[in-house]
VMD Tcl script that draws the C-alpha trace (Angstrom):
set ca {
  {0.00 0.00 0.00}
  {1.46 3.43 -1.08}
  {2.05 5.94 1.63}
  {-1.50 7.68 2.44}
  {-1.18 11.63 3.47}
  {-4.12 13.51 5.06}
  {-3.76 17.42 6.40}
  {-5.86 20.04 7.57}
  {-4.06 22.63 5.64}
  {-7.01 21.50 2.47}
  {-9.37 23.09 5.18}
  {-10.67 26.23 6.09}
  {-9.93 27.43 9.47}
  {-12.91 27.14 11.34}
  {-13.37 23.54 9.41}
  {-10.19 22.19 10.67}
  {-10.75 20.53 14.12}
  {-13.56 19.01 12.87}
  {-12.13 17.37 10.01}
  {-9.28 16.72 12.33}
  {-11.93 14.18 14.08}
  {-12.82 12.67 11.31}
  {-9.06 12.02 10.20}
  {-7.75 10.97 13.68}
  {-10.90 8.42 13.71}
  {-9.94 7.03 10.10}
  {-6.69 6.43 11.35}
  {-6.28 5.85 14.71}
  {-9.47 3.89 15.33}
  {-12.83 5.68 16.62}
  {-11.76 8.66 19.51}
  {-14.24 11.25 20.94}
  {-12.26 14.72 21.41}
  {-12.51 17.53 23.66}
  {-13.37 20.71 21.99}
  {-10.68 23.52 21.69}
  {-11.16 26.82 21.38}
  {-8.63 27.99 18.98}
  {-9.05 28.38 15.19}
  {-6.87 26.94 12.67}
  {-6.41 23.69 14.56}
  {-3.06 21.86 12.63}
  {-2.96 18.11 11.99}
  {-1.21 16.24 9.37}
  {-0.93 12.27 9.21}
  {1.03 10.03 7.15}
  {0.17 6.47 6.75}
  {1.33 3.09 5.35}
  {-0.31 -0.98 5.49}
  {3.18 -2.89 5.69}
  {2.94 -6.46 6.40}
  {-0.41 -6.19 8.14}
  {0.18 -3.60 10.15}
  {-0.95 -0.26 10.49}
  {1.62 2.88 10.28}
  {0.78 6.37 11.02}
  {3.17 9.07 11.58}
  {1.40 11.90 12.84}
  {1.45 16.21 13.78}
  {-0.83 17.67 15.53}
  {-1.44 20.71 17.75}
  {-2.95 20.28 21.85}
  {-5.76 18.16 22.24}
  {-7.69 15.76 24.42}
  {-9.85 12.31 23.73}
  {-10.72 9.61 25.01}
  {-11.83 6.07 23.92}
  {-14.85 4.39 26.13}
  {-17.21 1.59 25.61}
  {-19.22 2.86 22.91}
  {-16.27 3.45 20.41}
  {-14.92 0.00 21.69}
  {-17.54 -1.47 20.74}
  {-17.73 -0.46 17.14}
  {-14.63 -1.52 16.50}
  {-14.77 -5.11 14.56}
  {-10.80 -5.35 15.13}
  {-8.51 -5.85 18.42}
  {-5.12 -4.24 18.53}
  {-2.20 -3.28 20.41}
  {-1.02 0.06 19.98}
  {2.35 1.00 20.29}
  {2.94 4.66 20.18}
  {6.61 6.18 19.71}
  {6.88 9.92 20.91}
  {9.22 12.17 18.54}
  {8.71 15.41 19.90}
  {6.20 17.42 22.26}
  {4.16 16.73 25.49}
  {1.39 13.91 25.17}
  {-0.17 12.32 29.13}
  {-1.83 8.86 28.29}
  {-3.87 7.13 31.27}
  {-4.84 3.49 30.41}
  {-6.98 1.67 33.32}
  {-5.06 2.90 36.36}
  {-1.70 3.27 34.79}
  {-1.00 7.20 33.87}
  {1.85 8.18 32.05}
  {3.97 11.09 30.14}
  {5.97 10.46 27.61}
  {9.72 11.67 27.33}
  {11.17 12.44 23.49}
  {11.88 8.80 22.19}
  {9.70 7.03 24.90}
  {7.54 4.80 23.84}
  {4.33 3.03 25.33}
  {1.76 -0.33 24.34}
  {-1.83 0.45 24.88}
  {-4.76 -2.06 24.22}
  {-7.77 -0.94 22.19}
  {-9.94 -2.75 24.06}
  {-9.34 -1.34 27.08}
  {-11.02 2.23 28.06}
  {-8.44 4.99 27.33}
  {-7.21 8.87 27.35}
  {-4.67 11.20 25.72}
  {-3.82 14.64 26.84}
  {-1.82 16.74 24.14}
  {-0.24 19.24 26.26}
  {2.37 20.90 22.81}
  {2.93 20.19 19.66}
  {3.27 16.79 18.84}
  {5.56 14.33 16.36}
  {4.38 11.01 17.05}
  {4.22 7.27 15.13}
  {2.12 4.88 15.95}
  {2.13 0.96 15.11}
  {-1.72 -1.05 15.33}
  {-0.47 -4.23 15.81}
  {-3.29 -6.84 15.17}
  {-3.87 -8.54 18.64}
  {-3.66 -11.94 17.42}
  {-0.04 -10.85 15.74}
  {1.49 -9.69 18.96}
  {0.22 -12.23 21.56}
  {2.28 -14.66 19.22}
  {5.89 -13.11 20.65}
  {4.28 -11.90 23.67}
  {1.93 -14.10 25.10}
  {0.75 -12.25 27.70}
  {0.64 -8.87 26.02}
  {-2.17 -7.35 27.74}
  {-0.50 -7.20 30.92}
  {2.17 -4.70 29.28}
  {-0.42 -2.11 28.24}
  {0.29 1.54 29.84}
  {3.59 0.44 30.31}
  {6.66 3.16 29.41}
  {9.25 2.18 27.79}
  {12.34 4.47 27.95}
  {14.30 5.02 24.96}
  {16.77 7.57 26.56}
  {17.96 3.83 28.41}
  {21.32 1.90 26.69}
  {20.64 -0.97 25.49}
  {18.10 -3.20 24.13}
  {15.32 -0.20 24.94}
  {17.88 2.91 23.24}
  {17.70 0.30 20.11}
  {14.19 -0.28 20.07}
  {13.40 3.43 20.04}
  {16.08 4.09 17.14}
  {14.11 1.58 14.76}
  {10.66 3.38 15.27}
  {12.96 6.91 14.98}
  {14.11 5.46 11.45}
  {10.58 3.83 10.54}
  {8.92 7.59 11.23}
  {11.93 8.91 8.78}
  {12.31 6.03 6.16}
  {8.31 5.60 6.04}
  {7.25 6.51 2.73}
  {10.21 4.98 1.01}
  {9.70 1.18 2.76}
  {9.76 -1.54 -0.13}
  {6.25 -2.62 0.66}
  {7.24 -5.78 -1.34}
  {10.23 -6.61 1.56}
  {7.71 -5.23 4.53}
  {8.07 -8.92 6.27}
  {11.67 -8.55 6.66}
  {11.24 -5.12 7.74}
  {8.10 -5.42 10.27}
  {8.74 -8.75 11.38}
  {12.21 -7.97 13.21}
  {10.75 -4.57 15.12}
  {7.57 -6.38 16.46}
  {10.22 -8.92 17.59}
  {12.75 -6.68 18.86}
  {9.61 -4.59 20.16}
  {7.80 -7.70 22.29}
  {11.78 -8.34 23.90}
  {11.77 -4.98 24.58}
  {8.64 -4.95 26.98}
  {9.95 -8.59 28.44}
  {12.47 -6.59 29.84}
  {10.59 -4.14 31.51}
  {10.36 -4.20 35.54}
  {7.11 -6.72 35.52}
  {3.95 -5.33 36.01}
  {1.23 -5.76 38.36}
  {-0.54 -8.89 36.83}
  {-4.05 -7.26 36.83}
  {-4.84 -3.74 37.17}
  {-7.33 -2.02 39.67}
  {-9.80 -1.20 36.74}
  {-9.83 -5.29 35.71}
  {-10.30 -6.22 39.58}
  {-13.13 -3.79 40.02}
  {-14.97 -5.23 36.84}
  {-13.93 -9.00 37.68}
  {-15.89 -8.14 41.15}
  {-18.63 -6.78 39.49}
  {-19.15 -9.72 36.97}
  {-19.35 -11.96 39.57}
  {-21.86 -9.90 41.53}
  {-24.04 -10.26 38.80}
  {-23.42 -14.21 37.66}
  {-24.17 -15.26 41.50}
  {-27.40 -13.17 41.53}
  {-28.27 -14.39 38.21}
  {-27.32 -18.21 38.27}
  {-30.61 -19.78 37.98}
  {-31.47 -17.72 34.41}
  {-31.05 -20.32 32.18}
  {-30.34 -17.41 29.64}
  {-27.18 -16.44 31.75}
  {-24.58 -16.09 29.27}
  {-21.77 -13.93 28.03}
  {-23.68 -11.80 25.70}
  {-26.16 -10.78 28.83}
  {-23.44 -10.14 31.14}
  {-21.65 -7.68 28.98}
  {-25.00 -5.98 28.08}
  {-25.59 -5.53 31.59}
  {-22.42 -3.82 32.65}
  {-21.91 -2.16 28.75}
  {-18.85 -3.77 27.66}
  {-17.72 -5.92 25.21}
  {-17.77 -9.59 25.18}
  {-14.11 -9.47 24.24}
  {-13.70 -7.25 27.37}
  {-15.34 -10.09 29.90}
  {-13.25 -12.88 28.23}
  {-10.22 -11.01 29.27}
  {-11.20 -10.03 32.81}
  {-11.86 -13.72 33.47}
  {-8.70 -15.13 32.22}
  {-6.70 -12.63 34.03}
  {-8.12 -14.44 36.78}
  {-7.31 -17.70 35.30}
  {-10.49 -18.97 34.73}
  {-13.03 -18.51 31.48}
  {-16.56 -17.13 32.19}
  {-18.27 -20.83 31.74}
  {-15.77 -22.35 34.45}
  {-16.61 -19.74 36.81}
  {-20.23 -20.19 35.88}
  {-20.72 -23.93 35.82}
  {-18.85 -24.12 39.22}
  {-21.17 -21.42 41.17}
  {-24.17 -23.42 39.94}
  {-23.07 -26.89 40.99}
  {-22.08 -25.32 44.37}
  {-25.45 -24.57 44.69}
  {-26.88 -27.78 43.80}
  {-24.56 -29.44 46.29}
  {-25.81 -27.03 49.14}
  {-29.41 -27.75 48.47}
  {-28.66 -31.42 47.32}
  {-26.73 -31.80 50.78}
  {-29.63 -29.95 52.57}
  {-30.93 -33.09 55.96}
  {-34.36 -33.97 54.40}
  {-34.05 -33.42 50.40}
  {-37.29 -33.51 49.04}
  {-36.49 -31.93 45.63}
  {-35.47 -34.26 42.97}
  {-31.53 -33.80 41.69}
  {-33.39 -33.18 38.33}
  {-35.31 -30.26 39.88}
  {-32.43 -28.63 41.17}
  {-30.18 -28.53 38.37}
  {-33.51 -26.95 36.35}
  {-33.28 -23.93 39.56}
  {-29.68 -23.28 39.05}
  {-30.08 -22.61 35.34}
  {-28.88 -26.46 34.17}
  {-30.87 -27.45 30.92}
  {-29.52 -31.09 30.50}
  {-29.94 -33.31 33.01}
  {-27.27 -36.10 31.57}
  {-24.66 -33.44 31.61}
  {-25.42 -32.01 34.66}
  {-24.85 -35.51 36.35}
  {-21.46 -35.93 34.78}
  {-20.34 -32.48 35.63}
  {-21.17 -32.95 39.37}
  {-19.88 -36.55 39.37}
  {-16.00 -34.97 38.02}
  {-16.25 -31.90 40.32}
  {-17.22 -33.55 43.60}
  {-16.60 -37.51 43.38}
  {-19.59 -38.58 43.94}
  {-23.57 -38.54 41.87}
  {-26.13 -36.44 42.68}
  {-27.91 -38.72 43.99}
  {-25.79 -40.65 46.03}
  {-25.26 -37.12 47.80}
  {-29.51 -36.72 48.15}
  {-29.58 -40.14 49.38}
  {-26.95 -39.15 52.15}
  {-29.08 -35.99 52.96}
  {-32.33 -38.41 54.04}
  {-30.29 -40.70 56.18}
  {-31.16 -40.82 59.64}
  {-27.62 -40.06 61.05}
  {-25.36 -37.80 59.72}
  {-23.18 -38.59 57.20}
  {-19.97 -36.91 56.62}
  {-18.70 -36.38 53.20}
  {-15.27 -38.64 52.88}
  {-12.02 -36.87 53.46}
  {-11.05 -37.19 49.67}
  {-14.09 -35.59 48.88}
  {-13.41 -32.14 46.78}
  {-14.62 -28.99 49.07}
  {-16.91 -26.36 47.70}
  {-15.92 -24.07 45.89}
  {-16.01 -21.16 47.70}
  {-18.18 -18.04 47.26}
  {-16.45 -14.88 45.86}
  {-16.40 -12.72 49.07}
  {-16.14 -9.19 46.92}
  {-14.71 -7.78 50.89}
  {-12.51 -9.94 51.39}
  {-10.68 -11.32 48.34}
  {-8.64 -9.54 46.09}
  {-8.71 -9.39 41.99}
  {-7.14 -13.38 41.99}
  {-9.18 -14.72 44.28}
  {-7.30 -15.17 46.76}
  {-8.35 -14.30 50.82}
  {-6.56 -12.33 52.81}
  {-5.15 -15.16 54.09}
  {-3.44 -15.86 51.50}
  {-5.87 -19.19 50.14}
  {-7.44 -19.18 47.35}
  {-10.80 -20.09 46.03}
  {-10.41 -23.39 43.41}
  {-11.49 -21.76 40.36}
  {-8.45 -19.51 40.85}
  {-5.68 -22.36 40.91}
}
mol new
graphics top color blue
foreach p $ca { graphics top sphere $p radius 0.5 }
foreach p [lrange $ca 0 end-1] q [lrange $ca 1 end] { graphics top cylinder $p $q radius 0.2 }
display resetview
C-alpha cells in the first residue's frame, strides 16, 4: 500500500478541528475529542499498510480524547497500539496506569481497554496497530504490558528499540512494501523483547479487579437464568464480550468455568440440605442447568460422587460426613474480602483460581 497523506491545511480554518476528528478516527481507530477553542487547529498524518500492520506518523497541535465503551464497541478489530513519541508533550492514562511520555519514549496500549490522551504541545508522534492476534504470538501475555513506558533515553536493548521506530517515522514513505516482512517482522520482535524486559507489572490492574468483582456480583445473583450467558453479562455492565473474556482469564479462569462451578455449588448445598425432598433433576432446572445427563457428569467430576448418592446421604437418619477425599466447595467470591485473583486475605485461594 502506497504511503496515504491527510492534512488540515485543504481546510478552512474554522473547518479544521472538525475534520481533524474525522481524520484521527480514520486512522487511529474511533476517539471522541474535547473541543478547543482555537481556530486553525493543525494536523497532518502520514500512513502506510506494511505487512499487516498499520503505520501512522502523525502532527498535531494540543488536544484531548478519550476512547470508552461505545467506540470500543464499534470496533470489529482488536489491537495493540504501540505509540513512539518524537517530539512534544502527550499524558496517556490506560486503566489505572498514567503516564507522560519523554522524546523517544515509547508506550503499548490495548484498544480494548477504556483509554485517554492529553496533548499538552505540539506533537511528532508514530504509531504501530499491531493486530492482537499478531502480537500475543511473541508476547503471550501482552495485555499485561499495556500503559507500560518504555524508555528510549535507556542503553541498550530499549535505546535500540526506540532508534528503529525513529528510522521507521523517517524512512516511512520509502519502505519496499514488497520486503515489509523482513522489515516489520524484526521490530515487532525486537519490540515484544523490549517490553519482556521491563520491571514486571502488576498482573491485573485495579480497573480489571473492580470489573472481575462486578461480573461476579451479577453471575451469582443471576445463576438460575437459564439465559445467563456472556452476551447478557456484557449488556448488563456495557462492555464488550471481548472485554469479559479477558477479565476472566486474568483471573485464570473462562466465564463458563466460573459459571458452571457457582451453579453446581449450589446444587450441592441444596442437594446436601438433611431432608431433600427436591429431585436432583429439579435442582439442576433452579440453578439454570438445561440437561440433566450433563449435569450428572459435571457434578460426578467436580465432587466424586452422583447427585444422587449425595440426596440419598441428605435423608439418612444419622449424619453422614462427606469422605475426606471428597473435593470442598468451591467457595463463594467474598467481593470484601478477596482480592482481583481470588485469593483471601489469608493468603488461600478459592479453586477456580488455581
Amino acid at each position: 500500500m502506497p504511503i496515504a497523506e491527510w492534512t488540515t491545511r485543504a481546510y478552512r480554518a474554522p473547518d479544521r478541528f472538525e475534520a481533524w476528528r474525522n481524520g484521527l478516527n480514520n486512522s487511529h481507530l474511533e476517539w471522541e475529542l474535547a473541543p478547543v477553542r482555537e481556530l486553525g487547529f493543525r494536523a497532518r498524518v502520514r500512513q502506510r499498510l506494511l505487512d499487516g500492520i498499520r503505520v501512522i506518523d502523525c502532527c498535531c497541535d494540543p488536544c484531548a480524547g478519550w476512547r470508552q465503551q461505545p467506540q470500543i464497541r464499534r470496533e470489529s478489530d482488536a489491537y495493540f497500539g504501540v505509540l513512539f513519541k518524537l517530539r512534544g508533550r502527550e499524558a496517556l492514562r490506560q486503566d489505572d496506569r498514567e503516564v507522560e511520555l519523554d522524546n523517544g519514549d515509547f508506550v503499548m496500549w490495548d484498544s480494548e481497554r477504556e483509554m485517554e490522551f492529553r496533548i499538552m504541545d505540539p506533537l511528532h508522534k508514530l504509531t504501530l496497530l499491531i493486530p492482537k492476534r499478531r502480537m500475543k504470538a511473541l508476547l503471550g501475555d501482552a495485555e499485561r504490558y499495556a500503559g507500560i513506558v518504555v524508555r528510549g533515553g535507556d542503553r541498550g536493548i530499549k535505546g535500540i528499540a526506540a532508534e528503529a521506530l525513529r528510522r521507521v517515522s523517517r524512512d516511512l514513505a520509502s519502505l519496499d512494501e514488497l520486503r515489509a516482512n523482513e522489515e516489520i517482522e524484526p521490530l515487532l520482535s525486537l519490540l515484544a523483547t523490549t517490553l519482556r524486559v521491563q520491571p514486571a507489572p502488576d498482573t491485573i490492574s485495579r480497573a480489571h479487579r473492580d470489573s472481575f468483582r462486578r461480573f461476579c456480583r451479577f453471575i451469582e445473583t443471576n445463576l438460575g437464568e437459564a439465559d445467563l450467558t456472556v452476551a447478557t453479562v456484557a449488556v448488563a455492565h456495557n462492555v464488550s464480550e471481548r472485554y469479559l473474556h479477558t477479565v476472566f482469564a486474568e483471573h485464570d479462569c473462562s466465564f463458563g468455568q466460573f459459571t458452571r462451578s457457582r451453579r453446581l455449588a449450589q446444587c450441592y448445598r441444596e442437594l446436601s440440605q438433611p431432608g431433600c425432598r427436591s429431585t436432583a433433576t429439579e435442582i439442576a432446572f433452579r440453578w439454570g442447568f438445561s440437561d440433566v445427563g450433563h449435569f450428572s457428569r459435571t457434578f460426578k467430576a467436580e465432587y466424586g460422587r452422583s447427585p444422587r448418592e449425595i440426596r440419598l446421604s441428605s435423608l439418612a437418619p444419622a449424619v453422614v460426613r462427606s469422605p475426606k477425599d471428597e473435593r470442598p466447595l468451591m467457595a463463594s467470591v467474598n467481593l470484601s474480602d478477596r482480592d482481583g485473583l481470588g485469593r483471601a486475605r489469608d493468603g488461600s485461594q478459592s479453586r477456580f483460581a488455581r
